[in-house]
C-alpha positions in Angstrom: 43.4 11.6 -56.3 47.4 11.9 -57.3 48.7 14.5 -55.3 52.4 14.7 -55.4 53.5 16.6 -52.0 57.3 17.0 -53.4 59.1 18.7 -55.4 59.8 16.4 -59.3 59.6 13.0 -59.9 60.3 10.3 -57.5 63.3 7.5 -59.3 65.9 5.4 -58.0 68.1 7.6 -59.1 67.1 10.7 -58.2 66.1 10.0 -54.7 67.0 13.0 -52.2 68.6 11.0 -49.3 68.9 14.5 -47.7 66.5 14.6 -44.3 63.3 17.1 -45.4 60.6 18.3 -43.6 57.5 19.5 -45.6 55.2 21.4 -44.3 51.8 19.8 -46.0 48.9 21.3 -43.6 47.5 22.5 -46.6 47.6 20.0 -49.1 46.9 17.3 -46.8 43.6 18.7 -46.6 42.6 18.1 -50.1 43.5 14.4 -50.6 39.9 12.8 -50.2 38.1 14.7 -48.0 34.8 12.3 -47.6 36.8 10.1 -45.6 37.7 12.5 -42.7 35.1 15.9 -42.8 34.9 16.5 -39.4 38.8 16.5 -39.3 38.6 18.7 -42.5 36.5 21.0 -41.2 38.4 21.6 -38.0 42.2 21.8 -39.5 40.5 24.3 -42.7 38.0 26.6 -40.8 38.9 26.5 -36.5 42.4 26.2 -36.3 44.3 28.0 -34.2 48.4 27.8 -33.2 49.5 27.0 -29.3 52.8 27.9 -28.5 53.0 24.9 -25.3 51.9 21.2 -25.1 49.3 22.3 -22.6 46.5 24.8 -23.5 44.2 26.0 -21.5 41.0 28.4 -21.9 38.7 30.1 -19.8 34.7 29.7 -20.4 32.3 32.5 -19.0 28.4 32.1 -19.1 25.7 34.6 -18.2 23.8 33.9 -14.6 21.5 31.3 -14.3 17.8 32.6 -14.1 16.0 29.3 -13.2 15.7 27.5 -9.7 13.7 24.6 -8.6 11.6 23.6 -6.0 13.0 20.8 -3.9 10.5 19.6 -1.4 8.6 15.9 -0.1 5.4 17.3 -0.7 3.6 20.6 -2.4 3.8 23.8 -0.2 1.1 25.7 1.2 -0.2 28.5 0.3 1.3 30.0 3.5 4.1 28.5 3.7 7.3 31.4 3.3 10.2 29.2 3.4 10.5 27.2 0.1 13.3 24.6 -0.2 15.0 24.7 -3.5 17.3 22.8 -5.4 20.4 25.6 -5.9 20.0 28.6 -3.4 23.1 30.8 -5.4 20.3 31.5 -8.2 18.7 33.8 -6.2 19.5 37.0 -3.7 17.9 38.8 -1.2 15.2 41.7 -3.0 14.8 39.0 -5.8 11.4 39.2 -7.4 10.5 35.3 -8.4 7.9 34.1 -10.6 6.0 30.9 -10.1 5.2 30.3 -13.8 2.9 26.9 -12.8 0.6 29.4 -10.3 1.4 32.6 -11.7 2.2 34.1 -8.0 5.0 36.2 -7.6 7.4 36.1 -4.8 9.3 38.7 -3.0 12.6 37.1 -1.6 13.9 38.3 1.8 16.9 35.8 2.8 18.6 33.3 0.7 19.8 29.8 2.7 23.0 27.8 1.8 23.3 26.1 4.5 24.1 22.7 3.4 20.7 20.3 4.0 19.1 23.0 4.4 19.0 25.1 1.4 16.2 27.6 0.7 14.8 30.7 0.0 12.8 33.0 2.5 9.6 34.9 1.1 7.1 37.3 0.7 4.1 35.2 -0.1 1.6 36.8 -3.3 4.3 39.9 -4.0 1.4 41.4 -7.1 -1.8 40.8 -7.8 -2.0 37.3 -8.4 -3.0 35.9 -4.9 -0.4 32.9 -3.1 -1.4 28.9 -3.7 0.2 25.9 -2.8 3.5 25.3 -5.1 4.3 21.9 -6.5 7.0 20.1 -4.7 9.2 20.1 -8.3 7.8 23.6 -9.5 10.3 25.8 -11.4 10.7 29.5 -10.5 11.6 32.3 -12.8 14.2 34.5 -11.3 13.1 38.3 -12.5 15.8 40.8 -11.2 15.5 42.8 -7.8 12.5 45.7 -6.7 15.3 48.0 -4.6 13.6 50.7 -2.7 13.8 54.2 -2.9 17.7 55.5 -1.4 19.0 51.9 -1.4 22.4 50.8 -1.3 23.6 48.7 -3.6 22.4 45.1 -3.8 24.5 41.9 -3.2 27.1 41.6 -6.2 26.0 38.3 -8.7 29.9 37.5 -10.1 30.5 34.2 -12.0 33.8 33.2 -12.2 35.2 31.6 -15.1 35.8 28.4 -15.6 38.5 26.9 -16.7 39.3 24.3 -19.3 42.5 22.6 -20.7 44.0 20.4 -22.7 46.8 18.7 -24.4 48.6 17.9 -27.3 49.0 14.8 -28.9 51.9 13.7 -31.4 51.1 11.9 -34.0 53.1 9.9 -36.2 52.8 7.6 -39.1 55.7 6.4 -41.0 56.0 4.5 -44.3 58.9 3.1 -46.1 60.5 0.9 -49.0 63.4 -1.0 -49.9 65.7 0.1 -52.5 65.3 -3.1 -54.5 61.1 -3.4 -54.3 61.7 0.6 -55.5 63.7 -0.4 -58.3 61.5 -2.4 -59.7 59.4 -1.6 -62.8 55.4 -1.2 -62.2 52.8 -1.6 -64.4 50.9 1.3 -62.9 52.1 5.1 -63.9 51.7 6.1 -60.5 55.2 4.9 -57.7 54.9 3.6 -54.9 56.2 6.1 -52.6 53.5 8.5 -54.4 50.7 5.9 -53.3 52.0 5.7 -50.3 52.2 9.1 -49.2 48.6 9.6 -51.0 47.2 6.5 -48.6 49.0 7.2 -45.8 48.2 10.8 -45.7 44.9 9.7 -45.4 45.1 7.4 -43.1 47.4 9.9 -40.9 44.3 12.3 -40.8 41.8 9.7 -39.6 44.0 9.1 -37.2 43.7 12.5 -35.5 39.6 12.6 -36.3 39.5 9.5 -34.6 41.1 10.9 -31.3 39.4 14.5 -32.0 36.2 12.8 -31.7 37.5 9.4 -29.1 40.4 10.9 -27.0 40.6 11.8 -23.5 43.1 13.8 -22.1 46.2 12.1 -20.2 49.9 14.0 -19.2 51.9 10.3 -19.0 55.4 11.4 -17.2 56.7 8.1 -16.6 57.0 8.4 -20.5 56.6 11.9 -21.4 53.9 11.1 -23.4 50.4 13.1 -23.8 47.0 12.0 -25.4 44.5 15.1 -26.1 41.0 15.2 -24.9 38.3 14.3 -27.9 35.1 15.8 -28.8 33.2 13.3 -26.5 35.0 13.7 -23.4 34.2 17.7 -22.6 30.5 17.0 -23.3 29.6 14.1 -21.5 27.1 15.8 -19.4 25.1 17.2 -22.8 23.4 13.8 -23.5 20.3 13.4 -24.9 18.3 10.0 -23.9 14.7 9.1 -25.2 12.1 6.1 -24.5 10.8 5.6 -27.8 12.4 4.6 -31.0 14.1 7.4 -33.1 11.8 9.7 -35.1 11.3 12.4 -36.6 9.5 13.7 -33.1 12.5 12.4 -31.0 15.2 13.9 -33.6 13.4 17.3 -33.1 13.3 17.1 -29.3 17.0 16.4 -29.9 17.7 19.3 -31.8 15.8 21.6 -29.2 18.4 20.4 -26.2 21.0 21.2 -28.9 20.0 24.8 -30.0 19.2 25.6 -26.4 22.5 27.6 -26.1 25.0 28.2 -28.8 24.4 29.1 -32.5 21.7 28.9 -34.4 23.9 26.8 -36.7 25.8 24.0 -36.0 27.1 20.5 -37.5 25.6 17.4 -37.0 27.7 14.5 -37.4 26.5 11.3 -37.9 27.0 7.5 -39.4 26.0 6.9 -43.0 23.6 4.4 -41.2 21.7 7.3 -39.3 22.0 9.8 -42.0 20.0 7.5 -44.3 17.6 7.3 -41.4 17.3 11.1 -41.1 16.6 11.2 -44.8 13.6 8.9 -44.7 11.3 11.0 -42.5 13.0 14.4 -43.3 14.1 14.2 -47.1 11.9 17.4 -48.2 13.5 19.2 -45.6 17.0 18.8 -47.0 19.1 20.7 -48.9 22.6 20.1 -50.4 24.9 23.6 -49.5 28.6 24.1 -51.0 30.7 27.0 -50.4 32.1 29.1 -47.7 29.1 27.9 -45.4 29.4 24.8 -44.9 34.1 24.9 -44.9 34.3 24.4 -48.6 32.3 20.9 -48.8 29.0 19.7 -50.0 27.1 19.5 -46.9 23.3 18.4 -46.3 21.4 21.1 -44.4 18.4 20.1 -42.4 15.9 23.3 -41.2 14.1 22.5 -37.6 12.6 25.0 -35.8 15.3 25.3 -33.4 18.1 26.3 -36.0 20.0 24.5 -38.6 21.9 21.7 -38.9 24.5 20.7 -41.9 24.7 17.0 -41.9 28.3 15.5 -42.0 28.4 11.7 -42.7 31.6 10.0 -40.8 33.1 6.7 -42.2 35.0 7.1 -38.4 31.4 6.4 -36.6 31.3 3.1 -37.4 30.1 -0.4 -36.1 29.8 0.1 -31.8 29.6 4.2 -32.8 27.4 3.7 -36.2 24.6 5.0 -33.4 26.6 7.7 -32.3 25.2 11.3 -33.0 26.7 14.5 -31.8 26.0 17.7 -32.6 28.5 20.6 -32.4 28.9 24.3 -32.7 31.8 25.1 -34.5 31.8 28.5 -33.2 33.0 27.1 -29.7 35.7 24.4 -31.1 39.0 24.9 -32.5 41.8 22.5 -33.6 44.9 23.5 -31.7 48.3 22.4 -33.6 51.6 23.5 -31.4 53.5 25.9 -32.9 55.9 24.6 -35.8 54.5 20.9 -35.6 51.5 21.3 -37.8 51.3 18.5 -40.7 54.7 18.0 -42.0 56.2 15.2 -44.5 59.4 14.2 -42.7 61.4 12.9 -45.9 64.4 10.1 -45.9 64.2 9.7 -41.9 65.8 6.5 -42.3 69.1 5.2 -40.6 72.5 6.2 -43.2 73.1 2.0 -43.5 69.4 0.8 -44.5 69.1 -0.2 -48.0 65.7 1.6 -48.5 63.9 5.0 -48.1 61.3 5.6 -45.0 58.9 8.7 -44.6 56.7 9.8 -42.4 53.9 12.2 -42.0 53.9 13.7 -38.3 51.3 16.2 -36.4 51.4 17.4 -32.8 47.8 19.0 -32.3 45.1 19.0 -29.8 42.0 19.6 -29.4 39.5 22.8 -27.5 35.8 22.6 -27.0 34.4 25.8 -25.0 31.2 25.9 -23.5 30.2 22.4 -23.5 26.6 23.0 -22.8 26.2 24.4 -27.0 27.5 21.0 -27.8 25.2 17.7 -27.8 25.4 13.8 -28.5 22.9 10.6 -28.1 23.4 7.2 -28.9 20.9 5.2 -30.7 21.0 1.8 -30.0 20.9 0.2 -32.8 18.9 -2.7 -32.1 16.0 -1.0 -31.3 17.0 3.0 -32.6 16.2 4.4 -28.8 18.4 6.6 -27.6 19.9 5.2 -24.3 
């Protein structure tokens, strides 16, 4: 695509050698945007200004209604001190449900003492009479049974938690001498209008790359940050399987993803594993366009768990063609600071060089909230397991 992001034709002689700064967020967006969707996506549909360097954000998630058994051996029937894996699930008046026994459980002290945590109980709290209890059993957290003229029961408060991040500068610059500009070319197009085309392009995978890549780093020695990608806030959401990728394993997959989060999400994937998904789900894929999927023609793939549009990525390539993540774009956003979105800096060069230099420069960064709606595997590719 020719997209001229000046005003008028670019000559010799009608070179501005004023300094200009374009602002080309928008147009940028529209030069080829197979090569970088995930980056389109995120500058078109989640961005959002930050007026400092350093952003921060603060997550909140409802209580956790699960605990686990953590025990040597199964417990007796009798038995009313149960050991369990995270004692803050639970409070005193708690009803519990053993879902593997059915018995119910009425708690009457919670334990956090450290080696010693556990939960103090009322063994066969219904109908359902008491039995022994798997050493790894889960238990189902039900709400409290207060009794008549109580006062109120212990307080369940999560904090939030807090997340941050910075932004990163980026810059790529691009230049000419006066005599190669001079020159006559057989092609219509100049080179300074390639240039910017190609180089606009490459500027943008440039920031997908560290979306996806980055990790987060405040250098002071040199003033210099580097923002936090995709990858690094969701490093405890991996998925890992035993047998070779499927159409069984991609569904188990998409079940860890959908477990919290929107019933919608992206997938993105290498062209490599794309073509994989299409062999064993081709009938189940559709091609969507329009405000849906950010203004692109996206695949969508139905599971039962919710559904996925399918965004191939020329950036996950060779030791990431394996490299799967899936993300809710409801919890991401692309964070530019405040006046240093995508600009053309025009004529940046020094008054004495015989030439012309540009350069297209960014300062952005990136948030991902709630890490646990986000998910990623990585097939190997020797063997498609994901390890």
């Amino acid at each position: 695509m020719n997209l001229q992001l000046f005003a008028g034709p670019v000559t010799t002689r009608a070179i501005d050698t004023g300094r200009r700064d374009l602002d080309v967020s928008s147009e940028i967006l529209r030069l080829n945007p197979d090569a970088t969707p995930f980056a389109i996506i995120l500058m078109k549909a989640k961005k959002q200004m930050t007026h400092s360097n350093y952003f921060y954000w603060y997550d909140s998630k409802l209580g956790e209604w699960w605990g686990q058994v953590d025990d040597s051996d199964e417990i007796a029937a009798t038995t009313t001190t149960i050991p369990v894996k995270d004692p803050t699930v639970f409070r005193a008046k708690d009803i519990v449900k053993v879902p593997s026994t059915g018995e119910v459980l009425f708690v009457t002290e919670v334990v956090t003492t450290e080696g010693s945590e556990a939960i103090k109980v009322t063994r066969g709290y219904g109908t359902t009479t008491a039995a022994k209890i798997a050493k790894d059993a889960m238990l189902m957290r039900m709400g409290n049974a207060m009794e008549e003229f109580s006062r109120a029961p212990e307080s369940r408060i999560l904090q939030p938690v807090k997340g941050d991040n910075y932004t990163q500068i980026f810059r790529r610059a691009f230049d000419q001498s006066m005599t190669s500009n001079a020159e006559r070319l057989k092609t219509k197009e100049t080179e300074r209008n390639r240039l910017r085309t190609d180089q606009a392009i490459e500027h943008r995978l440039d920031i997908e790359r560290a979306m996806l890549f980055g990790e987060k780093k405040q250098d002071a020695t040199a003033t210099r940050q580097t923002t936090g990608g995709l990858l690094s806030f969701i490093q405890d959401n991996k998925f890992t399987s035993a047998t070779a990728f499927d159409e069984d394993v991609f569904e188990a997959f998409c079940e860890k993803l959908f477990t919290h989060g929107s019933d919608s999400k992206l997938l993105i994937v290498s062209h490599k594993v794309g073509a994989a998904i299409n062999k064993f789900a081709g009938e189940r894929i559709e091609t969507r366009s329009g405000d849906e999927t950010y203004g692109l023609r996206l695949r969508q793939f139905k599971s039962f768990h919710g559904d996925l549009y399918i965004v191939p990525s020329r950036t996950l390539e060779k030791d990431y063609q394996g490299l799967v993540l899936g993300v809710d774009m409801k919890y991401i956003k692309y964070r530019p600071l405040e006046g240093r979105d995508t600009k053309l800096k025009m004529n940046i060069q020094n008054p004495d060089e015989d030439g012309w230099r540009d350069e297209y420069l960014t300062e952005a960064g990136l948030e991902v909230r709630l890490p646990e709606t986000h998910a990623y595997m990585h097939l190997d590719m020797s063997d498609w397991k994901a390890k």
